[in-house]
MARVEX-720408 format. One line per field, with one value per residue (C-alpha): residue number from 1; y, z, x. Coordinates in steps of 0.05 Angstrom, whole numbers, plus 32768, in hexadecimal, padded with zeros to 4 digits. Layout:
residues N
bator: (NUM|...)
yy: (Y|...)
zz: (Z|...)
xx: (X|...)
END
This chain:
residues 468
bator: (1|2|3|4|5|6|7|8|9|10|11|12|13|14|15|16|17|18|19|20|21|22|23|24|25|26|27|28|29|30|31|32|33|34|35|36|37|38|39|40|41|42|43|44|45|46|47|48|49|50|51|52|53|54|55|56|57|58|59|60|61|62|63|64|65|66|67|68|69|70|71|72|73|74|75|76|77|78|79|80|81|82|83|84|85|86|87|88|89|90|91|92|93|94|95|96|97|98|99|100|101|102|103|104|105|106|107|108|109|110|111|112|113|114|115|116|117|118|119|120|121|122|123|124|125|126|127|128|129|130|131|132|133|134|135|136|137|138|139|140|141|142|143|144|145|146|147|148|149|150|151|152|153|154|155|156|157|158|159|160|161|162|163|164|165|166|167|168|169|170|171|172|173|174|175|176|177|178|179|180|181|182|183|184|185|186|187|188|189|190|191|192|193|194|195|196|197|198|199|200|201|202|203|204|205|206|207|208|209|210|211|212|213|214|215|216|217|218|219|220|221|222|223|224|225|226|227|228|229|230|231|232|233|234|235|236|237|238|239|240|241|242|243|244|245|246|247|248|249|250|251|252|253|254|255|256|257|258|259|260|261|262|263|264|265|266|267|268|269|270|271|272|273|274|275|276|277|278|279|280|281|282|283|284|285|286|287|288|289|290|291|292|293|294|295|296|297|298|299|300|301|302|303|304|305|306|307|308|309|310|311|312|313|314|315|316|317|318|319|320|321|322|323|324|325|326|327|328|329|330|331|332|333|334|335|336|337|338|339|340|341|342|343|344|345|346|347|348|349|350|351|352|353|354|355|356|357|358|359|360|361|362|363|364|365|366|367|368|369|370|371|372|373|374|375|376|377|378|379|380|381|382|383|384|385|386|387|388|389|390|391|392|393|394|395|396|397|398|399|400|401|402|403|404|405|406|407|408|409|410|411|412|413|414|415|416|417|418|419|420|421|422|423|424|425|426|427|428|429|430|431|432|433|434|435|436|437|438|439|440|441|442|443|444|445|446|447|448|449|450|451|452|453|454|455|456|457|458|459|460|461|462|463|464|465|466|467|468)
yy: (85A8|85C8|85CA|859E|85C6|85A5|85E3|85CA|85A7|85B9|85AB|85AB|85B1|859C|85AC|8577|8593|859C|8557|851B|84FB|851F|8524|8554|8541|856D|8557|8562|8552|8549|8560|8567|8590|8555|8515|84D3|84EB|84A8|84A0|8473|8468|8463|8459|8486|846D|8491|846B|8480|84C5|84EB|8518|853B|854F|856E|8582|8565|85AB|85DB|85C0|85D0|85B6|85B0|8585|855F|854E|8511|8500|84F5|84CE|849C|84B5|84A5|84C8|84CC|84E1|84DA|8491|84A1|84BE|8501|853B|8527|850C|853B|8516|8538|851E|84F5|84E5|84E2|84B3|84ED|84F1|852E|8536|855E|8571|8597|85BA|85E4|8612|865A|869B|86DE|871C|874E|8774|8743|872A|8769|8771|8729|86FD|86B2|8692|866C|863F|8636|85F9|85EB|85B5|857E|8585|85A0|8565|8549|8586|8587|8558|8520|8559|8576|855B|858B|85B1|85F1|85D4|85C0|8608|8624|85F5|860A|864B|864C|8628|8658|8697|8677|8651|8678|865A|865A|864D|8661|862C|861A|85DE|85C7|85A7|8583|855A|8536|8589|85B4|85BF|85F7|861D|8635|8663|867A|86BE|86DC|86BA|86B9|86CE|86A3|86A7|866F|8662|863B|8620|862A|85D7|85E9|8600|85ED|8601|85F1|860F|8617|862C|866E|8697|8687|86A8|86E3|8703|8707|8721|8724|872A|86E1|86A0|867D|869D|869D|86B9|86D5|870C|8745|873B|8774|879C|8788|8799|87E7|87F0|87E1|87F6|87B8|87B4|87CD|87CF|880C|87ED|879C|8773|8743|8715|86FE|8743|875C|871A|86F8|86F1|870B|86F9|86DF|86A0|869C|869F|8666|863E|8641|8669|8631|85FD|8628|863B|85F5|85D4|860F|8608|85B9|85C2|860E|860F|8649|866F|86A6|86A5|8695|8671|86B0|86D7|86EB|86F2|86AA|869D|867C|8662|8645|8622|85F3|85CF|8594|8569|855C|850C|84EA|84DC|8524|853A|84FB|851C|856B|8552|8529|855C|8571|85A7|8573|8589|85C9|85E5|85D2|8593|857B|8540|8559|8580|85CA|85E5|85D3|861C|8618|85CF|85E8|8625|8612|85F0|85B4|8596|8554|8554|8522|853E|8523|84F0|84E8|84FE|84F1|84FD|8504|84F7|84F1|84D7|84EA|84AF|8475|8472|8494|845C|844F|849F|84AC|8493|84AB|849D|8499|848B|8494|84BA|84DF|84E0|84D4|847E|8475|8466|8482|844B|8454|8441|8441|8471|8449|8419|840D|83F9|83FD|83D2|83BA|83D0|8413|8415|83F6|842D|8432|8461|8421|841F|83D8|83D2|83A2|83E3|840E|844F|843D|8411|8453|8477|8437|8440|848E|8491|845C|847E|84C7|84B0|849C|84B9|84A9|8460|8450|8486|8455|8425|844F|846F|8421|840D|8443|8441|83F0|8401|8435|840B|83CE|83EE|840D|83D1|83BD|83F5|83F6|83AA|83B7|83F5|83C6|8392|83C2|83C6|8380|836F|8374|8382|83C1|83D6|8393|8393|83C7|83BD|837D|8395|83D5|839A|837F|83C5|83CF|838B|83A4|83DB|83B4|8380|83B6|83DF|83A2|8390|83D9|83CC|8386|83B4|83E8|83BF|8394|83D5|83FC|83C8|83BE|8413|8403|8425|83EE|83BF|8392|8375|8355|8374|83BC)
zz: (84C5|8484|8450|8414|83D9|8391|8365|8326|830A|82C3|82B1|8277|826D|822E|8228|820A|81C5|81BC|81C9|8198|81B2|81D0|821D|8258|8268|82A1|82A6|82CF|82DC|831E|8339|8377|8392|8387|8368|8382|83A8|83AB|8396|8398|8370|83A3|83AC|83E3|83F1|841C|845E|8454|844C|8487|84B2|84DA|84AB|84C8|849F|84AE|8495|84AD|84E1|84CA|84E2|84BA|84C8|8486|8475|8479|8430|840C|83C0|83B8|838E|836F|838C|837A|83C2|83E4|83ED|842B|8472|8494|8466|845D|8426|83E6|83C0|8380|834F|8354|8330|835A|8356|8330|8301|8312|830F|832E|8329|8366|8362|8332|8361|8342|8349|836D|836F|83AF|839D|83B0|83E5|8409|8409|8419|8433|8433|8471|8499|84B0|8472|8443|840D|83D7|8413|8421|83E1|83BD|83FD|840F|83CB|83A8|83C9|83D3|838B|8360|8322|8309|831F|8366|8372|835E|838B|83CF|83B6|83B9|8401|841C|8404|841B|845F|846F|8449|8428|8434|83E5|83A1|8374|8341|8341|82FC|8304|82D2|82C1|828A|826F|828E|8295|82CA|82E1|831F|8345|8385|838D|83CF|8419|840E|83BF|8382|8341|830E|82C3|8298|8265|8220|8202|81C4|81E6|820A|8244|8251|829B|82BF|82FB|82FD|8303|82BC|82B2|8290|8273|82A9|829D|82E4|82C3|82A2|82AF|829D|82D9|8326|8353|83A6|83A3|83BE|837C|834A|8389|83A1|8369|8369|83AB|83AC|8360|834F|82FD|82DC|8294|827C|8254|8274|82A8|82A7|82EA|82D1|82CB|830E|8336|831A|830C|82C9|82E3|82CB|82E5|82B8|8284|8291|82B6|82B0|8264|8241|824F|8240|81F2|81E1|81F6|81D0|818A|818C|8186|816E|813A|811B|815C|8159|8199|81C5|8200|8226|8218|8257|8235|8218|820C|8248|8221|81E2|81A0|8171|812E|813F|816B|81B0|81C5|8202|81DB|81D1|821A|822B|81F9|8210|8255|8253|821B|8223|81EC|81B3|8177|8191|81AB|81E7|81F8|822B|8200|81BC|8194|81B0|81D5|822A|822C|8205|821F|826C|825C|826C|829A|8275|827B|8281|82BA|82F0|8321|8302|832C|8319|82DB|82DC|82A7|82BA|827D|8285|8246|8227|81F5|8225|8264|82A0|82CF|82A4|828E|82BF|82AD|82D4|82AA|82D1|82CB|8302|82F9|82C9|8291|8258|826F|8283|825C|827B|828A|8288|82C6|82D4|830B|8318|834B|8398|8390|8361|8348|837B|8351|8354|8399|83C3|83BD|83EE|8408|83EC|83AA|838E|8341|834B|8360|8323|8349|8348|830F|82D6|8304|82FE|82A8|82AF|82CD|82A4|8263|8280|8272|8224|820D|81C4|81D4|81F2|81C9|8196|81CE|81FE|81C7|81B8|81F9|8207|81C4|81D1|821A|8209|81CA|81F5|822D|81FC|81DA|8220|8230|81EC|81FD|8250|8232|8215|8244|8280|8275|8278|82BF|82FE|8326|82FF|832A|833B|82F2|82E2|831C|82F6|82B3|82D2|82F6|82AA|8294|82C7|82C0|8277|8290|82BE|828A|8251|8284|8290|824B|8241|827E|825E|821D|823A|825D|8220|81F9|8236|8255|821A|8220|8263|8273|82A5|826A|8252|8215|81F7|81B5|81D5)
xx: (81E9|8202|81D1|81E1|81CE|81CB|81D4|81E3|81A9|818A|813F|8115|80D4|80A5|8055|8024|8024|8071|807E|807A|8041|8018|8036|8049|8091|80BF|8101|813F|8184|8190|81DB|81FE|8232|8261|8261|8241|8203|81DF|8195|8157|8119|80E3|8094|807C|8034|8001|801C|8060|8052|8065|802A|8056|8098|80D4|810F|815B|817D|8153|812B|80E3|80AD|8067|8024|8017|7FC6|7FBA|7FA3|7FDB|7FDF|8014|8050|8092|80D7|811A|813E|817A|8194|81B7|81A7|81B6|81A1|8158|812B|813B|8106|8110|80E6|809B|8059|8026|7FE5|7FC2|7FEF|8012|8054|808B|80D5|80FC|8129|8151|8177|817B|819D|818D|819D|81A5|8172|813B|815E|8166|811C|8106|813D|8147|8138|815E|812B|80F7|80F5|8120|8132|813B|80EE|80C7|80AA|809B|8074|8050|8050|8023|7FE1|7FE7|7FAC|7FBA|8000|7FE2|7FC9|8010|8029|7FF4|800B|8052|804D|801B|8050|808B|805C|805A|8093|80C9|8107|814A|8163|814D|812F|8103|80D3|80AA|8063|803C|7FF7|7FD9|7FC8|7FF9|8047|8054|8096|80A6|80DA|80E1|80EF|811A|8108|80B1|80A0|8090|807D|806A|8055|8030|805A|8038|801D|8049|8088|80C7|80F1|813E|814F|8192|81AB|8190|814A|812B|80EA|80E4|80AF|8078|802D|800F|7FCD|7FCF|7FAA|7FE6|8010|800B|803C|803B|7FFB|8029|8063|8045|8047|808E|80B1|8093|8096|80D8|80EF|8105|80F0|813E|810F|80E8|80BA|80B4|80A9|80E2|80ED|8132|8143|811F|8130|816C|81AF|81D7|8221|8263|8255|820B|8235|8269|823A|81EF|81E1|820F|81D6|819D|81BE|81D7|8193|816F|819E|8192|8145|814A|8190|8178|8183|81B4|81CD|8210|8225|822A|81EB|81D3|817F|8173|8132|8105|80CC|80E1|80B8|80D5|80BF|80DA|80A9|80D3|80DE|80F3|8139|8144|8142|816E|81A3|8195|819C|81D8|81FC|823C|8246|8259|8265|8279|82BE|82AA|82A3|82CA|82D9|82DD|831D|8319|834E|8357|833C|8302|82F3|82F3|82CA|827F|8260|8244|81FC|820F|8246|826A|8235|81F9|81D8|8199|816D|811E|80EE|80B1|8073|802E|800B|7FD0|7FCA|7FBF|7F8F|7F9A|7FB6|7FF1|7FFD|802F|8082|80B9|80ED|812C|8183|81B2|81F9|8217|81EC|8221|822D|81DC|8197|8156|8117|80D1|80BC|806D|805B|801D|803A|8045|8094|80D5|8104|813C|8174|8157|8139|8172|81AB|81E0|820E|8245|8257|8234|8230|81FE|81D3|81B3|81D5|8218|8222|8215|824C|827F|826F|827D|82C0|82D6|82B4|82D3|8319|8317|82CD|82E3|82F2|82AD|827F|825B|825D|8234|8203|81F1|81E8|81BA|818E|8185|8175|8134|8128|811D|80F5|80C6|80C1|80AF|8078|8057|8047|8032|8009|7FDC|7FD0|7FCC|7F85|7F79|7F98|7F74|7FAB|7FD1|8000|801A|8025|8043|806D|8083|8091|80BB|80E4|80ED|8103|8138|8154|815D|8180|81B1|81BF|81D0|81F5|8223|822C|8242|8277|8294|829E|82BF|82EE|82FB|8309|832E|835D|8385|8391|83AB|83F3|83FD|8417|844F|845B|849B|8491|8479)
END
């Protein structure tokens, strides 16, 4: 079967002290190859987790233990190319995004190829995700897994706890290497081998034991005086420049303006610090940006040239985005929210659903491969290709929709926060009041439909009028 690769997604990453209140927050857009890729928002509890996993694409097969936590996916919606359960929070609050596929270079790949029959993005959270008790223990399975198993595709994964945000990218068929994200910084990653600076000697790294020696062995470091793995592992093409370091400098400049730097440079910061303290609102903009105010966006005044040039973050492909925060403010059992929208992230509003829970809303749980706009996956794609044809028309339309769609869930949350300690069944509770958010969601996503057509049929070219 041919391996369905989603190589376009872009992630972001925010440690506790950076953000606005206090949280650990990964994030990541989820894209496929192609448009309308349909998801699900499921619970995966212990039962459900497999003990004997075998992959669809590459036909691995790996004993499981048999103590797995309960957890929250995002995977496919359809069957035939496996599970791709990209995004979770498990029942100890640990989070985890996979994957960010990212660039090579020949150099590693001539010394440790990809294998043909290792895991990949189909299996990963799967893998990990439901055994990792800390960030760092889920880096640590990661990367025994990766040293035994190989892999036949470059990607990055993010983990993260109430403490710790951690970043990490597989390196050739069997190597790894992963950071700590610093509380007070930020990360915005594309489509291509991020990290940078590297100090093997660091508590707040881990990578494969044999990497320092890899890369002398085989004279891998290009830099005199540095140990750079973009530089030694990655990729500094063409096509980084048109399609992955866009992202990384218009995320950067929104949260970093002072930044003197271009679409094109090919050294953009990994690990970046702002004065600004980072909110859920501002990764929902980063994430679903397409280069406004600039020359281009593909809906703003530059030329057709400049317009087309980069790749932007927000795209057609986008079919799910997940941000995933774990409090520190409130108590433990109601610390995990996997906030969630479907499609393309310029016609949909992300929810803060609880991860603390044994099931998910309908509307968000009962995707099918048959477009139904009755279904939380299909209906944001229905608001996007109408919105794609006249942005302009249904701009102040869709920025109201999606402020009075968070405004309302919060509204929602900050309430549910604090009765959650009073109920003696929590999950059935929270199970109820995410029900409440995503019937907010639905209603404001049809009210943003009825406008659209009430601005957008009387644009119509299929019209007659005796006084036209």
């Amino acid at each position: 079967m041919t391996k369905r690769i989603k190589g376009s997604c872009t992630t972001m990453l925010v440690g506790k002290k950076a953000s606005i209140d206090g949280s650990t927050i990964i994030a990541r857009n989820e894209d496929g190859a192609g448009p309308l890729n349909p998801q699900k928002f499921v619970v995966v509890n212990p039962e459900d987790q497999p003990r004997h996993y075998k992959s669809v694409l590459s036909s691995i097969a790996i004993d499981l233990p048999d103590d797995p936590l309960r957890y929250t996916s995002t995977p496919e919606a359809t069957d035939g190319h496996g599970t791709w359960a990209a995004a979770g929070i498990n029942s100890a609050n640990v989070a985890m995004t996979a994957t960010e596929t990212i660039t090579s270079n020949s150099r590693i790949l001539g010394v440790d190829p990809l294998v043909k029959n290792g895991i990949g993005e189909e299996d990963i959270t799967t893998l990990t995700l439901p055994y990792s008790h800390s960030a760092r223990e889920g880096v640590e399975r990661l990367g025994s897994l990766l040293e035994k198993y190989g892999t036949y595709e470059m990607n990055a994964m993010a983990f993260s706890d109430k403490d710790e945000v951690w970043y990490f990218e597989s390196i050739g068929g069997h190597h790894w290497a992963a950071v700590r994200i610093p509380d007070d910084a930020y990360v915005i990653a594309p489509n291509r081998l991020n990290i940078d600076q590297f100090n093997f000697n660091s508590d707040n790294t881990l990578c494969s034991k044999d990497l320092s020696h890899l890369i002398s062995r085989y004279h891998m470091n290009p830099d005199k005086d540095q140990v750079n793995l973009r530089h030694i592992f990655g990729s500094a093409t063409i096509k980084d420049t048109r399609y992955n370091n866009p992202r990384a400098w218009y995320g950067q400049k929104y949260f970093n303006p002072e930044f003197d730097t271009t679409p094109i440079d090919q050294d953009l910061p990994f690990i970046c610090r702002t004065d600004k303290k980072i909110t859920i609102e501002d990764m929902k903009f980063v994430l679903s940006s397409h280069y406004q105010n600039t020359p281009y966006d593909p809906y703003g005044t530059g030329t057709e040239a400049e317009k087309k040039q980069f790749r932007p973050i927000g795209i057609n492909r986008n079919q799910e985005l997940h941000i995933l925060q774990i409090r520190n403010d409130v108590p433990a059992e109601i610390a995990g929210i996997h906030w969630l929208a479907f499609g393309p992230n310029t016609f949909n509003s992300v929810v803060p659903f609880y991860a603390n829970v044994t099931d998910t809303p309908t509307a968000y749980k009962n995707t099918t491969g048959d477009c139904d706009p009755t279904n939380m996956y299909w209906l944001p794609n229905v608001l996007a290709l109408i919105g794609d044809n006249n942005f302009a028309l249904y701009e102040d339309q869709e920025n109201l929709f999606e402020g009075h769609t968070v405004a309302q869930c919060r509204n929602l949350q900050i309430k549910a926060d604090q009765k959650a300690v009073s109920q003696s069944d929590l999950p059935a509770y929270l199970e109820k009041v995410n029900r409440q958010m995503a019937d907010i969601a639905q209603k404001n996503s049809n009210i943003l439909l009825g406008q659209m057509l009430a601005l957008g049929e009387p644009q119509m070219k299929l019209k007659f009028q005796l006084n036209d």
